[in-house]
PAMIMAR-159982 format. One record per residue (C-alpha): x, y, z; residue number from 1; residue in one letter. Coordinates in steps of 0.05 Angstrom, whole numbers, plus 5000, padded with zeros to 4 digits. Layout:
// residues N
+------+------+------+-----+------+
|   px |   py |   pz | seq | type |
+------+------+------+-----+------+
|    X |    Y |    Z | NUM |    a |
...
+------+------+------+-----+------+
***
This chain:
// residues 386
+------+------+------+-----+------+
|   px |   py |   pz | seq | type |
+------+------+------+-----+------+
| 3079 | 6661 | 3951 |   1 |    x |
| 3137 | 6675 | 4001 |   2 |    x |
| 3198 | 6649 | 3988 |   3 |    x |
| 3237 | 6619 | 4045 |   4 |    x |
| 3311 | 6628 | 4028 |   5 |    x |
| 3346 | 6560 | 4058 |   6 |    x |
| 3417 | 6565 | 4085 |   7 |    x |
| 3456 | 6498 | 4105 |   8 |    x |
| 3484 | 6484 | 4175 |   9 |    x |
| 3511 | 6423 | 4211 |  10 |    x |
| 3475 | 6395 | 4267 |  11 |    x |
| 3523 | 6399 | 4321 |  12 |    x |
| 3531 | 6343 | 4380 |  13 |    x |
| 3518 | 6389 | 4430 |  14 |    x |
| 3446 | 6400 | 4403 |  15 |    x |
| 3421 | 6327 | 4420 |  16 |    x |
| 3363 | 6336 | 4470 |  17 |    x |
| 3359 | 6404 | 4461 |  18 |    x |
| 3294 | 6441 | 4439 |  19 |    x |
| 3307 | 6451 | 4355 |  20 |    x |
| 3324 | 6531 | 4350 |  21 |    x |
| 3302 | 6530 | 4284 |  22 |    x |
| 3264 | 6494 | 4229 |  23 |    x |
| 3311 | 6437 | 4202 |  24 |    x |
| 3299 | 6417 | 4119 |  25 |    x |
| 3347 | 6374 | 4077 |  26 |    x |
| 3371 | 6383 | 4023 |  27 |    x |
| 3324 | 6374 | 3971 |  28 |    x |
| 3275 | 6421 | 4012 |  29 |    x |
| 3228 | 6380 | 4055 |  30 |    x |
| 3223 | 6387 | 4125 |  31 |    x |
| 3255 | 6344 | 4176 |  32 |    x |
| 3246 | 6380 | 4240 |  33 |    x |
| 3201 | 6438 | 4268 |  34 |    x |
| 3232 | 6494 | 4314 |  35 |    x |
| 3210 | 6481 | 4371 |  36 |    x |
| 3215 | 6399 | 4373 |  37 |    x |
| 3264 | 6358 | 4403 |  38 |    x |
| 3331 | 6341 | 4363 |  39 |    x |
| 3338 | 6263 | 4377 |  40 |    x |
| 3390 | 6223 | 4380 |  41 |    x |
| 3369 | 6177 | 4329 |  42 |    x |
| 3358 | 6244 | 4279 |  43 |    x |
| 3431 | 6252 | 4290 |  44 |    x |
| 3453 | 6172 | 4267 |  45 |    x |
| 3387 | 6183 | 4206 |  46 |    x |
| 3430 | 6241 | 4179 |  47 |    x |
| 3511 | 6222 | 4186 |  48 |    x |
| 3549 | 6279 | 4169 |  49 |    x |
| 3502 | 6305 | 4111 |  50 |    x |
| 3489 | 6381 | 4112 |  51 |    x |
| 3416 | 6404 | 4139 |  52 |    x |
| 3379 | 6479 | 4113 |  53 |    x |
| 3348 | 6526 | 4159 |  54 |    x |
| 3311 | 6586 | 4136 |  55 |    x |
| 3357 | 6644 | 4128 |  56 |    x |
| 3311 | 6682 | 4161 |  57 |    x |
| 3317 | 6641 | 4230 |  58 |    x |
| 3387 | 6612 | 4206 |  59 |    x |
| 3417 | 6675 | 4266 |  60 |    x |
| 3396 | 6626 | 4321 |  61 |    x |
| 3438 | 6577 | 4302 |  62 |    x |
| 3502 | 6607 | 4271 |  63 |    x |
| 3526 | 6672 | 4249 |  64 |    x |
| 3584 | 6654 | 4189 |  65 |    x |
| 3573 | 6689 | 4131 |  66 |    x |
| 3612 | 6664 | 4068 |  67 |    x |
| 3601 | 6710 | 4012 |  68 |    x |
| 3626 | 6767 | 4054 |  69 |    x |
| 3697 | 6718 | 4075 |  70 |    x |
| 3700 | 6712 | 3990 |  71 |    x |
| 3692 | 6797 | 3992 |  72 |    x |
| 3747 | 6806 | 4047 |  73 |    x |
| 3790 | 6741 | 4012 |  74 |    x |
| 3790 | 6788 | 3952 |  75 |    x |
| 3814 | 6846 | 3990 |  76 |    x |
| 3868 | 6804 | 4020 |  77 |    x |
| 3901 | 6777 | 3956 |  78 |    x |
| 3902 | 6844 | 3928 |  79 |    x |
| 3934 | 6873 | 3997 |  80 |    x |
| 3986 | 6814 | 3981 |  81 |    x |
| 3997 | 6822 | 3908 |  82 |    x |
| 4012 | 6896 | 3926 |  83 |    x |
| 4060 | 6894 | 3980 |  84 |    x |
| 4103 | 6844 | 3929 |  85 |    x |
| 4098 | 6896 | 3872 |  86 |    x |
| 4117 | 6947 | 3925 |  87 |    x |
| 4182 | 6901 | 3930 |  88 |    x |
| 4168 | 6877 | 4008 |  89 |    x |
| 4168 | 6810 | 4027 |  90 |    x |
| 4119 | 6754 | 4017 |  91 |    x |
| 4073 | 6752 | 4080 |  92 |    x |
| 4076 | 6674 | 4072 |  93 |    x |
| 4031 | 6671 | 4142 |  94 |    x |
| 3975 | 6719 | 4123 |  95 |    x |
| 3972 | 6676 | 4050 |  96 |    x |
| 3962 | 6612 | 4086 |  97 |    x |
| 3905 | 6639 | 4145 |  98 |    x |
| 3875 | 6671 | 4069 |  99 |    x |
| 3872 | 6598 | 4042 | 100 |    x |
| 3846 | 6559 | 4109 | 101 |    x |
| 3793 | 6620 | 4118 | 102 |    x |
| 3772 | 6618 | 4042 | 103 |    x |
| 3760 | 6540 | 4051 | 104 |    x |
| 3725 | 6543 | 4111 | 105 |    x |
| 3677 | 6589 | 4068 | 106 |    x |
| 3667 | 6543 | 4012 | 107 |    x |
| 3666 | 6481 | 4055 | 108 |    x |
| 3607 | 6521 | 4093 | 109 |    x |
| 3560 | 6541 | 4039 | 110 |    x |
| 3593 | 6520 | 3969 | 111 |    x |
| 3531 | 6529 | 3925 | 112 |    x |
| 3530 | 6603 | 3952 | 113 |    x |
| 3602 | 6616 | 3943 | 114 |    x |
| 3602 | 6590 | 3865 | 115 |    x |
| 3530 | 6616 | 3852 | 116 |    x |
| 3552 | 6686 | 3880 | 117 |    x |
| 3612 | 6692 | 3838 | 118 |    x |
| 3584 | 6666 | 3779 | 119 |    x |
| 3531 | 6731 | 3787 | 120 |    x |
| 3558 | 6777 | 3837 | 121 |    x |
| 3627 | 6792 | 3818 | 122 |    x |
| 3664 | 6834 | 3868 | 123 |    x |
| 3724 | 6870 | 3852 | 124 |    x |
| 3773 | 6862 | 3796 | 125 |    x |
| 3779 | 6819 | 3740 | 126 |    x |
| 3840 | 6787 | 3764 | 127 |    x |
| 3801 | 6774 | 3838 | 128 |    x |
| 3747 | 6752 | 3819 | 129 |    x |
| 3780 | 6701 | 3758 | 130 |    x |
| 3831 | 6674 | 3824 | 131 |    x |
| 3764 | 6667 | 3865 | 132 |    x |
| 3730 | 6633 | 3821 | 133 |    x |
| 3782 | 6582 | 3801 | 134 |    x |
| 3794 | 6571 | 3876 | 135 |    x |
| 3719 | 6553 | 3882 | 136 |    x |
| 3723 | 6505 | 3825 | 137 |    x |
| 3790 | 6471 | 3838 | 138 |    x |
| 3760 | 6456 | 3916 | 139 |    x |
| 3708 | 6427 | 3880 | 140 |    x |
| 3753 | 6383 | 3840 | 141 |    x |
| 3801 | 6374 | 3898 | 142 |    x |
| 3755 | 6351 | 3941 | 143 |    x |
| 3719 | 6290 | 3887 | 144 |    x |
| 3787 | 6274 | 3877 | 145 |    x |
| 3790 | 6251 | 3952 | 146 |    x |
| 3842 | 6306 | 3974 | 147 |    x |
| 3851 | 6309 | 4052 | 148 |    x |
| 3833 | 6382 | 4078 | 149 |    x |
| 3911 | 6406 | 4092 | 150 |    x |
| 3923 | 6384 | 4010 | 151 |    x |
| 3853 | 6424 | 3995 | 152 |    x |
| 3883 | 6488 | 4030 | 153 |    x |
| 3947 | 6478 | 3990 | 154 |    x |
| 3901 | 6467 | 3924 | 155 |    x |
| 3864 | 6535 | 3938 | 156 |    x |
| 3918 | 6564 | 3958 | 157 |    x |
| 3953 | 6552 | 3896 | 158 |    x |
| 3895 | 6578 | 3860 | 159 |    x |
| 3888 | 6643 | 3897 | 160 |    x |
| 3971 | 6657 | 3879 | 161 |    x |
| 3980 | 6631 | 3810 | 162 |    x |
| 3979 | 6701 | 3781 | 163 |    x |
| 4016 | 6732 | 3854 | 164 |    x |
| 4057 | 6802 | 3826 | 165 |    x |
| 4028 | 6805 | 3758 | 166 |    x |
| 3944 | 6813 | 3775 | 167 |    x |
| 3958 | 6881 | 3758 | 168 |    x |
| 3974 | 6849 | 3685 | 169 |    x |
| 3918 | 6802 | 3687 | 170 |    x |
| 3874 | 6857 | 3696 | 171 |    x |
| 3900 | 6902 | 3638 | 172 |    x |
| 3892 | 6833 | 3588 | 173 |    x |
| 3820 | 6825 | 3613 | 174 |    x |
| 3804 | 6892 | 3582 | 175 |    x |
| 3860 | 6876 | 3521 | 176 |    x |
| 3829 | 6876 | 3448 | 177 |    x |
| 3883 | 6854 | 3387 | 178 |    x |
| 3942 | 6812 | 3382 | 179 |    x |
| 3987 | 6821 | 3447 | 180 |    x |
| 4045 | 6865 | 3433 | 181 |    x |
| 4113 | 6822 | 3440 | 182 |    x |
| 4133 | 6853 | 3514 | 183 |    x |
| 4056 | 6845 | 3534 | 184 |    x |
| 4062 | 6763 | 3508 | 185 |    x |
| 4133 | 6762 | 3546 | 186 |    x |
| 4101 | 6778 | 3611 | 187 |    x |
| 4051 | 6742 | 3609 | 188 |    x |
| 4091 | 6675 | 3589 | 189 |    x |
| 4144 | 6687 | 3647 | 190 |    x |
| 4084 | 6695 | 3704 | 191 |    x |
| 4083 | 6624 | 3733 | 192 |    x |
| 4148 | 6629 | 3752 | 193 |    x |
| 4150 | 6694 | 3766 | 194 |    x |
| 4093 | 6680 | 3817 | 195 |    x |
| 4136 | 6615 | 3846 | 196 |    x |
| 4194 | 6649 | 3854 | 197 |    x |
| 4162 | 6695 | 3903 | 198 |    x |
| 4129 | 6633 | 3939 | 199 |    x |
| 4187 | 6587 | 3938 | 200 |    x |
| 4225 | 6581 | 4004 | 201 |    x |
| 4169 | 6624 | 4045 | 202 |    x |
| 4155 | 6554 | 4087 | 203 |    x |
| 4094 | 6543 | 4049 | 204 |    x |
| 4097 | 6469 | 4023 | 205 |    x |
| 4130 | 6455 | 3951 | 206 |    x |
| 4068 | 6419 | 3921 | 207 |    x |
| 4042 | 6496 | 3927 | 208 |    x |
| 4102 | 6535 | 3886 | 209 |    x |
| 4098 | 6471 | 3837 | 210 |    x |
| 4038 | 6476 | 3811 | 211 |    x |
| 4035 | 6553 | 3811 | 212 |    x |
| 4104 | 6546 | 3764 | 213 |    x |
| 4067 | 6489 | 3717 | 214 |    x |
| 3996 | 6521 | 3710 | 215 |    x |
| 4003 | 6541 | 3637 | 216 |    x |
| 4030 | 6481 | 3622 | 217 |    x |
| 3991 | 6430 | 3570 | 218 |    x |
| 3987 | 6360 | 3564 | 219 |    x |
| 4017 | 6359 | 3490 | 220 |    x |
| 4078 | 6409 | 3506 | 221 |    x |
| 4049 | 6473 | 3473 | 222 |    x |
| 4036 | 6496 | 3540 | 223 |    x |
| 4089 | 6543 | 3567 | 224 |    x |
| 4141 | 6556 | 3603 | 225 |    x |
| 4162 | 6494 | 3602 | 226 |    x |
| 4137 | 6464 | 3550 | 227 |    x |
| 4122 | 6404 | 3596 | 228 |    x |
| 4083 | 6341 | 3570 | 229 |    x |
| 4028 | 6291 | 3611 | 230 |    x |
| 4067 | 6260 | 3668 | 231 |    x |
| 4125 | 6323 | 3672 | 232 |    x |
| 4064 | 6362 | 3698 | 233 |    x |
| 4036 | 6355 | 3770 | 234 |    x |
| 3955 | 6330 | 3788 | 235 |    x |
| 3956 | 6401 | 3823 | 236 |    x |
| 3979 | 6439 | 3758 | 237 |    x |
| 3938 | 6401 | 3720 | 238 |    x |
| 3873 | 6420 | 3764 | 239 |    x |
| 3898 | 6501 | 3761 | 240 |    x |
| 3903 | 6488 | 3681 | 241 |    x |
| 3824 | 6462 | 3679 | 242 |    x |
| 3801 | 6512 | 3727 | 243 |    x |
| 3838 | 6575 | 3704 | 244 |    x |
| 3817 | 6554 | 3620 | 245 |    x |
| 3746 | 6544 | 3652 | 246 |    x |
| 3741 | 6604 | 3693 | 247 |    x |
| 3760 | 6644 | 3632 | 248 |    x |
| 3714 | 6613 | 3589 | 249 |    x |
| 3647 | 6627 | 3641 | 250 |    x |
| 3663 | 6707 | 3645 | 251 |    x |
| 3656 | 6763 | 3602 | 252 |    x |
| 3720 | 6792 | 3570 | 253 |    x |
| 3726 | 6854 | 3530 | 254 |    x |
| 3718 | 6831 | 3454 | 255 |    x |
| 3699 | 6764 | 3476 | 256 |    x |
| 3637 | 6740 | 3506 | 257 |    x |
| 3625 | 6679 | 3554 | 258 |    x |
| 3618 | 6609 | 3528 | 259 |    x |
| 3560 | 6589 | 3566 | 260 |    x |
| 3518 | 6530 | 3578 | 261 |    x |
| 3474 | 6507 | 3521 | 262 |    x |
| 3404 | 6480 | 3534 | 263 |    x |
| 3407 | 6440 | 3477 | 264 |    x |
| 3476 | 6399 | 3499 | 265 |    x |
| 3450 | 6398 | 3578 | 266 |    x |
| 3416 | 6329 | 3575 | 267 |    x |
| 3489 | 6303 | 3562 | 268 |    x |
| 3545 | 6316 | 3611 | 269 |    x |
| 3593 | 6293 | 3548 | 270 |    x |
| 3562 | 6340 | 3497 | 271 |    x |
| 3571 | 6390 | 3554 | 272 |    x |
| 3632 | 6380 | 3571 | 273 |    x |
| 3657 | 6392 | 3501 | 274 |    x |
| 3621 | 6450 | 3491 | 275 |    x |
| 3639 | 6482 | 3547 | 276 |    x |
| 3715 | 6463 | 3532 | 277 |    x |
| 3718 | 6460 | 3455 | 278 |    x |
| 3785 | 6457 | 3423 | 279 |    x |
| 3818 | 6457 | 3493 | 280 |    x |
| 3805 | 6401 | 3510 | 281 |    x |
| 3863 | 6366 | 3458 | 282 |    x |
| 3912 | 6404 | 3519 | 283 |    x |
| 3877 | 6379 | 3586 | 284 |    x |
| 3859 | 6322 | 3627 | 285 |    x |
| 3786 | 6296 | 3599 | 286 |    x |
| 3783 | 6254 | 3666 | 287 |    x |
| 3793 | 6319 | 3707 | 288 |    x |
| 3753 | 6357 | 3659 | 289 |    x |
| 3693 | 6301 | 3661 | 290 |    x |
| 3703 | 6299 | 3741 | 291 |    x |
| 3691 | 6382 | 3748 | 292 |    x |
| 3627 | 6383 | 3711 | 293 |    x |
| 3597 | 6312 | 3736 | 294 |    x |
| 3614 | 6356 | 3806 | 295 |    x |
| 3570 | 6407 | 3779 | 296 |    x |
| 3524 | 6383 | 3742 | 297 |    x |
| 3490 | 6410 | 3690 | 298 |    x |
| 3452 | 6477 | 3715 | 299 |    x |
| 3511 | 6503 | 3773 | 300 |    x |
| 3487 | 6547 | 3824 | 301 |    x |
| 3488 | 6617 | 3789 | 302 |    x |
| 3452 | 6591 | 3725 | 303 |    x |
| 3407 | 6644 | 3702 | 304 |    x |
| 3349 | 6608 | 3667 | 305 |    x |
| 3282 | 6638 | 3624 | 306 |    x |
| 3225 | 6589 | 3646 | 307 |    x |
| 3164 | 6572 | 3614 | 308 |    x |
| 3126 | 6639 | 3644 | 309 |    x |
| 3180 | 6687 | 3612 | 310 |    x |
| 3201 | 6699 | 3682 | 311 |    x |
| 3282 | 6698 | 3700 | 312 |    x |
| 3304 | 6654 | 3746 | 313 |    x |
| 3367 | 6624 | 3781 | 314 |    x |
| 3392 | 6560 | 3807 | 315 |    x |
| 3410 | 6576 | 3880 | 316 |    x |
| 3426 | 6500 | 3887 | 317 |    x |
| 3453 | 6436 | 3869 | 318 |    x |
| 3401 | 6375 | 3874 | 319 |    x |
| 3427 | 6312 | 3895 | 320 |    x |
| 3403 | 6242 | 3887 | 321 |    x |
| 3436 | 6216 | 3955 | 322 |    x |
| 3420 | 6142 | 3934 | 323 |    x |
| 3461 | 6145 | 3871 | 324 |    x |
| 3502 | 6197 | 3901 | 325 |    x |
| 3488 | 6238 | 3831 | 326 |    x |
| 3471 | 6316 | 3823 | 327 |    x |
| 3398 | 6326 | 3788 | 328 |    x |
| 3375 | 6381 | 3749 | 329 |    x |
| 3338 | 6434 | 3798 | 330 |    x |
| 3268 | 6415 | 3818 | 331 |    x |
| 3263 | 6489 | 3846 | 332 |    x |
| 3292 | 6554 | 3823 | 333 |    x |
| 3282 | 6630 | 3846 | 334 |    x |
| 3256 | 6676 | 3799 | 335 |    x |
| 3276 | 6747 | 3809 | 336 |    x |
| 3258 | 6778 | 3743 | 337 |    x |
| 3180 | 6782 | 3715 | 338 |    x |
| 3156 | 6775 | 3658 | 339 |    x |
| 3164 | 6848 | 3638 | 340 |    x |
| 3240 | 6853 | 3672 | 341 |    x |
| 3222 | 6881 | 3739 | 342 |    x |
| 3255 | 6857 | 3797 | 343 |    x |
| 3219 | 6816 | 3853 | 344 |    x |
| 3215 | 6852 | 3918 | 345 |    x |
| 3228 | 6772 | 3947 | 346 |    x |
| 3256 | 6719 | 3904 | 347 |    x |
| 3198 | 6677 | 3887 | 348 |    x |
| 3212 | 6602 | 3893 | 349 |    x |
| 3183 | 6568 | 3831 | 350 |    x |
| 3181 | 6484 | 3825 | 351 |    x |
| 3206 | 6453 | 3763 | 352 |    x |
| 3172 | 6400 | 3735 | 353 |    x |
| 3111 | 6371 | 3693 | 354 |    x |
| 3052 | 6418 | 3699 | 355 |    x |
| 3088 | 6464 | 3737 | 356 |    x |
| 3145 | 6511 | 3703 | 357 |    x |
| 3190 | 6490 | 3655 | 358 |    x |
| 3265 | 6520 | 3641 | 359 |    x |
| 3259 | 6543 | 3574 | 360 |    x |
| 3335 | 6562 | 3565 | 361 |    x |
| 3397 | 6586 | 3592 | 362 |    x |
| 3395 | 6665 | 3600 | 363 |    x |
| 3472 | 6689 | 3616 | 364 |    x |
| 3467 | 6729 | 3556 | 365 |    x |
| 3421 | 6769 | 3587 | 366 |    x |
| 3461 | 6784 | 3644 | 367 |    x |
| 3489 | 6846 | 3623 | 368 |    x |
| 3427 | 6880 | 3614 | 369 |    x |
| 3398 | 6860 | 3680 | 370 |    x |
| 3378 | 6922 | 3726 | 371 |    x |
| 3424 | 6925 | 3791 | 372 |    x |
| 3406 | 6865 | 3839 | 373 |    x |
| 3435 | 6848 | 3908 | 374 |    x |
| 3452 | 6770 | 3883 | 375 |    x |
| 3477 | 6761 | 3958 | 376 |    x |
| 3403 | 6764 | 3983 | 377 |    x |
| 3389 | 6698 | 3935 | 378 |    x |
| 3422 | 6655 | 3985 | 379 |    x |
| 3402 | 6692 | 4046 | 380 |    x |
| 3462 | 6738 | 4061 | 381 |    x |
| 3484 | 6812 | 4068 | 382 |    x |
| 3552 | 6824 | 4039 | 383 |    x |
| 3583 | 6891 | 4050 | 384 |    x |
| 3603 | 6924 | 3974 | 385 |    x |
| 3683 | 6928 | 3980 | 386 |    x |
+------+------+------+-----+------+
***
């Protein structure tokens, strides 16, 4: 079977009457248009604002944004920043904020793709691809929590800088085995305001520096450096907290390995939630914490799964019930891997379901041991290594 990789677009205004350039699906798969038909008005009012798939194989006729590779070149970026302030020149305030605008442009585009690549592709650092991923999640959050687009740029933005003039550090703790020796654990304590000192007073708004300053702070006071408790700390900081803890907890570390989903626990967002969390969640918000993972749901794109046929698979996409406005567990993965471990020449699309294939379990674990895979291809994009 061929798989047909879908990619999402809008359908503009200026397409109404016009001959379809492409074939149009939505967004549980099924077809809605054929290239060649006419796009309606009344198509237009039948789908509001909701995001339509094209095959990535036609999706060139119709637009030519490419996400994953704005994550790649976001990555660059911050590091470009982070080492022009170690280098002791001046915050490039301007060049951080067109970073955050560009970088949610990206994951407003094609957010399954931007969170599904991370979660597999990883490019660059530790510290890049941990302020990435949090960005990704804490847009996520942002945005279920209602925020306006200007206070989701801030949000990422915030997210992308937390650790600004100390990545270098994060880096050397990702790779850190042992107790932290006492200068090690000083840095590390004084980095939020270390990293909103050098954003203060740059014209980028307050709400930004804030919640860079409080995003190691807890909700009982044992966060740090504060020591600030429930209302002292701001929504913002409190999202960066979630994030960053969650983040950490989905990637491999040296001497500690990932806490991923269970399949067990994955019929219950609360049992999921908890395990995912643990003990951490006694310091965070359990309404932001219970708001992140209802946004998504229980196998996020980037789930590596072992179905029923031995094969590995992944989630490329969320499901969503649009009725009860509720994400579903994936009625169709990709499998990549055979039975025996050897890569697909094409992702094979498989459908999940009663006598069809079944997920068997979660498969991160295996991860490690996977032979080299272009993960960009999954979703139907070319991203240039950095």
């Amino acid at each position: 079977m061929q798989a047909m990789v879908l990619r999402p677009v809008m359908l503009s205004p200026a397409w109404i009457g016009e001959i379809a350039p492409c074939d149009f699906f939505d967004g549980n798969g099924s077809l809605l248009l054929r290239k060649g038909a006419l796009i309606s008005e009344n198509l237009q009012k039948q789908l509001g604002n909701r995001r339509l798939l094209c095959d990535a194989a036609q999706v060139t006729e119709v637009l030519t944004d490419n996400p994953l590779q704005a994550l790649a070149d976001a990555g660059k970026t911050l590091l470009m920043l982070d080492a022009a302030v170690a280098a002791g020149n001046r915050f490039d305030a301007g060049a951080c904020r067109k970073l955050a605008e560009s970088f949610h442009n990206a994951w407003q585009s094609d957010p399954d793709a931007c969170i599904g690549f991370m979660r597999t592709g990883n490019p660059g650092s530790s510290s890049v691809c941990q302020a990435i991923l949090a960005a990704l999640f804490v847009a996520e959050l942002g945005q279920a929590h209602s925020f306006t687009s200007d206070e989701l740029i801030d949000l990422i933005g915030a997210a992308l800088t937390m650790n600004m003039g100390s990545m270098a550090l994060h880096d050397e703790m990702a790779s850190f085995v042992g107790p932290l020796p006492g200068p090690l654990r000083r840095r590390m304590r004084e980095h939020p305001l270390h990293a909103a000192r050098i954003l203060r007073g740059t014209g980028l708004p307050d709400v930004w520096s804030r919640a860079v300053a409080q995003h190691h702070e807890n909700l009982n006071g044992s966060g740090y450096p504060g020591g600030l408790v429930k209302g002292g700390i701001c929504l913002e900081a409190r999202m960066l907290r979630l994030v960053d803890i969650f983040t950490a907890r989905l990637r491999r570390r040296q001497g500690r390995g990932p806490r991923h989903w269970n399949i067990t626990l994955a019929r219950d967002l609360g049992s999921l939630t908890e395990h995912v969390f643990d003990a951490d969640l006694d310091v965070l918000d359990l309404s932001l914490a219970r708001l992140l993972m209802g946004r998504l749901g229980l196998f996020p794109p980037g789930s590596i799964v072992r179905l029923s046929n031995r094969e590995l698979a992944i989630v490329s996409r969320r499901s969503y019930d649009i009725v009860r406005d509720a994400i579903l567990s994936p009625s169709e993965v990709l499998s990549f891997l055979d039975a025996d471990g050897q890569p697909y020449e094409t992702p094979l699309p498989r459908r999940i379901g009663l006598n069809a294939y079944r997920i068997l379990s979660y498969a991160h674990n295996d991860q490690p041991r996977l032979p080299p895979y272009d993960w960009s291809r999954i979703w139907g994009y070319d991203v240039q290594p950095p």
